[in-house]
C-alpha positions in Angstrom: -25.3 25.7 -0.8 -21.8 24.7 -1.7 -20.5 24.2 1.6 -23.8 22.0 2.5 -23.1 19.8 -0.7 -19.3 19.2 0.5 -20.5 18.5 4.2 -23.2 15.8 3.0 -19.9 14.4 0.5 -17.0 14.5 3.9 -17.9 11.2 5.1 -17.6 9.5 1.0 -14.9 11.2 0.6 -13.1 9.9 3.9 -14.0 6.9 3.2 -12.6 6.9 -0.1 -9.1 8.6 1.2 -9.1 5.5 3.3 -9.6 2.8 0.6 -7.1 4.4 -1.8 -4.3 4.9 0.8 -5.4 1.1 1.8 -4.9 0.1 -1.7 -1.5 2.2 -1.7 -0.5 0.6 1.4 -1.1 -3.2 0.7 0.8 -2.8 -2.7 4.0 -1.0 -0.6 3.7 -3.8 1.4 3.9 -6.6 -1.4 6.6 -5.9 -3.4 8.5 -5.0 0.1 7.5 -9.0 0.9 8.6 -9.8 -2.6 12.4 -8.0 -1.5 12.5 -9.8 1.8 11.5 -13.1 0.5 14.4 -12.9 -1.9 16.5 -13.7 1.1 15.1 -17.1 1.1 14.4 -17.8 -2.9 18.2 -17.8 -3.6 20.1 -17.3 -0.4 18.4 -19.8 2.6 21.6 -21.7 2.9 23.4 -18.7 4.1 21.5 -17.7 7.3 21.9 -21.0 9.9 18.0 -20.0 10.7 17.3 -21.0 7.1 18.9 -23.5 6.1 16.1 -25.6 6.7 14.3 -24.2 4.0 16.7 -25.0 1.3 14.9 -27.8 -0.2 12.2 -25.6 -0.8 13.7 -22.5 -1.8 11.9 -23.2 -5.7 8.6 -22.4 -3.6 9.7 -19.1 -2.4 11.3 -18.2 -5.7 7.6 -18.9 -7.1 6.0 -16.7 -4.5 8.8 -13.5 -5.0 7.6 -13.8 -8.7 3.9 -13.5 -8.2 4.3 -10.7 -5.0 6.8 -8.6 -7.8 3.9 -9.2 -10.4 1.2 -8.6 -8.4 2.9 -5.8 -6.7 4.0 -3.7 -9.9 0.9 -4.3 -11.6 -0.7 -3.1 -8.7 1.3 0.1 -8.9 -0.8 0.2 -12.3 -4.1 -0.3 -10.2 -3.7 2.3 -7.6 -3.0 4.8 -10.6 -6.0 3.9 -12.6 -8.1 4.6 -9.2 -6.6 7.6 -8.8 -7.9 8.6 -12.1 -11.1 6.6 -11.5 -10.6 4.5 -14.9 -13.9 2.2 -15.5 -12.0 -1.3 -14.7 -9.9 0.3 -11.7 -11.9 -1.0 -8.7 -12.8 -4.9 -10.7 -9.0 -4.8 -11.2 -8.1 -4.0 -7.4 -10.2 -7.0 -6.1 -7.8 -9.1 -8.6 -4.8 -7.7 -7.1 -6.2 -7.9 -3.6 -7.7 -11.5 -3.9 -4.2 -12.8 -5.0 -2.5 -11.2 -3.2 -4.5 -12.7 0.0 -4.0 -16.5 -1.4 -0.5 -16.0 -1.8 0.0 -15.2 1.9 -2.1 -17.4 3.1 0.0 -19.9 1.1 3.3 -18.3 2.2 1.5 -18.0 5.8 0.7 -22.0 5.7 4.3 -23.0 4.1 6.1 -20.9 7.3 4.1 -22.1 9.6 4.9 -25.7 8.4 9.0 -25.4 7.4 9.9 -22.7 10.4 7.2 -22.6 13.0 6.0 -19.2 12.6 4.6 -17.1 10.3 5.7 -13.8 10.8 6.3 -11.4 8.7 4.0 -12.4 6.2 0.8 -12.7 8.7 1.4 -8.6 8.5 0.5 -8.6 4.8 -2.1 -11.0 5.2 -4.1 -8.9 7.7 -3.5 -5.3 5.7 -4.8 -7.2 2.5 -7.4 -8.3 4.4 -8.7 -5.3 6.0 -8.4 -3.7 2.4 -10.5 -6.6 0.7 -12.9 -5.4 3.2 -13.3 -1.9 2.9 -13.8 -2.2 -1.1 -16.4 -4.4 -0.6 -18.1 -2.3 1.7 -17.8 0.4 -1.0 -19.7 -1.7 -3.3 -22.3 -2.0 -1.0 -24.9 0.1 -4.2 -26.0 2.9 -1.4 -22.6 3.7 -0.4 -21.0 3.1 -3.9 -23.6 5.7 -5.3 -22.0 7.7 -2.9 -18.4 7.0 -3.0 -17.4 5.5 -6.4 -14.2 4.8 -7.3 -15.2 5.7 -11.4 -15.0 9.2 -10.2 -14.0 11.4 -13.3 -14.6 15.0 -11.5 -10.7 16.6 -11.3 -10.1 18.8 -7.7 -8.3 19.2 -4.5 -9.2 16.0 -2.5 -7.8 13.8 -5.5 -4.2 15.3 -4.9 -4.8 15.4 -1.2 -5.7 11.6 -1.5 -2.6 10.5 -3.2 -0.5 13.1 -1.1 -1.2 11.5 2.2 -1.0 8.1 0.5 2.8 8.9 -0.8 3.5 10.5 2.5 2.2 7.4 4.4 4.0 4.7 2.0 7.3 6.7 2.2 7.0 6.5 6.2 6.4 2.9 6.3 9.1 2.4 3.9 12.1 4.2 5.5 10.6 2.9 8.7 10.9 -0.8 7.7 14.3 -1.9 9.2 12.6 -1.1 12.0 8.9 -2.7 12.7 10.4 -5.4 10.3 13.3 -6.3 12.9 11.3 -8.9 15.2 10.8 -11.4 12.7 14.1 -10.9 10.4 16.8 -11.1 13.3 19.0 -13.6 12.5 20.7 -16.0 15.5 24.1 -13.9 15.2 22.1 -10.9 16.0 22.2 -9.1 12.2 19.3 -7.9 10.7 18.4 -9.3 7.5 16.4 -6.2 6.2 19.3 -4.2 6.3 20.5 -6.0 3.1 17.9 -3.7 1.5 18.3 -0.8 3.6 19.9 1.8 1.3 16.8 1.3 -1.2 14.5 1.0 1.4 16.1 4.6 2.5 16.0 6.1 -0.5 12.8 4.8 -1.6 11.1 5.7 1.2 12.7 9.4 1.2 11.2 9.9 -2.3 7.8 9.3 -1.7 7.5 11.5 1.2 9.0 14.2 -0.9 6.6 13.7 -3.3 3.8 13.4 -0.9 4.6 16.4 1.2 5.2 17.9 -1.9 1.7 16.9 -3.2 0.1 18.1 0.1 2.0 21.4 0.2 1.5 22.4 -3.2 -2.6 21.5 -2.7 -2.5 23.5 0.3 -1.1 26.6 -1.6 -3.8 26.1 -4.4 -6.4 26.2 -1.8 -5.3 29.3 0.2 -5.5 31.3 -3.1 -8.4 29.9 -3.8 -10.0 31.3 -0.5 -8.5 34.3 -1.1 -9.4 34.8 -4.4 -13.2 34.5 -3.1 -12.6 36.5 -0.5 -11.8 39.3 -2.2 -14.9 38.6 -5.1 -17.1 38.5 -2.1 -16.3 41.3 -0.8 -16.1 43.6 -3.8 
């Protein structure tokens, strides 16, 4: 009867895994905006590609503080859904609706001042994509199912927020990388490598933690099995 209940609760519970690494994601992904666009907010006039946004760098300074605040107090947010506190999902839409207007408006102001709108366009379509998936989620039949108030303590909790460090810390040390294309500079240096040795060590910590998480799960559940196992057989 057990193992029927947790079959009929796989597919809610993958599709909560998903939202919550989401959520995780699109939060990496806006204070690491908030870091690059520092560049611009107080440095434009040092890189000869940006020096034409130098009259405007009090617009970018505006948007770094609103990605930092957004960003950290979506750190907040993602811990509150791992513990399925009551105003956890109401306050992810918050952090996800601004967080969409802000790089549409940082999407609008590149497109206008430099002729392209990369790599904030990235953000954009992971907010976006996340937006979508809570909403589904609050769709009453699958939010019956899938609820994001969830109090119940077990495994796929720590599983959830193990793959969602493990994935974070990946994109993170990764980011020098899939972040190149649009951060090049017209000597040839990479701009994201002015935040490389956080961006290293950053990244290395939360794939500790979420292997960590993952590994010491994994261990919790082989004893478990064990453990009934051997009461099922005696």
């Amino acid at each position: 009867m057990t193992t029927t209940d947790e079959n009929n609760n796989r597919p809610s519970k993958i599709l909560r895994g998903i939202a919550l690494t989401l959520m995780s994601t699109t939060v990496l992904f806006t204070i690491i905006g908030g870091a690059g666009t520092v560049c611009i907010a107080i440095g434009a006039e040092n890189y000869d590609n940006l020096k034409m946004l130098v009259p405007y760098k009090w617009l970018y300074q505006i948007f770094v503080v609103i990605k930092f605040t957004i960003g950290f107090w979506g750190l907040h947010v993602v811990y509150t859904l791992f513990k399925g506190r009551e105003k956890a999902y109401r306050n992810a839409m918050i952090v996800l609706s601004i967080g969409l207007l802000v790089a549409i408006a940082q999407m609008i102001t590149s497109q206008i001042l430099r002729g392209k709108t990369l790599p904030v366009d990235i953000r954009f379509y992971i907010t976006l994509v996340t937006i979508l998936v809570f909403l589904i989620i609050r769709i009453p039949y699958i939010w019956s199912k899938v609820d994001l108030t969830w109090s119940k303590k077990g495994g796929s909790k720590k599983i959830v927020a193990g793959t969602s460090l493990l994935l974070s810390g990946i994109i993170t040390i990764t980011t020098p990388i899939w972040a190149a294309n649009s951060h090049i500079t017209a000597d040839g240096y990479n701009l994201v490598n002015v935040l490389s040795v956080p961006l290293l060590y950053g990244g290395l910590s939360l794939i500790a933690l979420g292997f960590g998480s993952l590994l010491y799960e994994s261990i919790a559940l082989y004893k478990q099995k064990t453990t009934d196992r051997i009461k099922a057989t005696s």
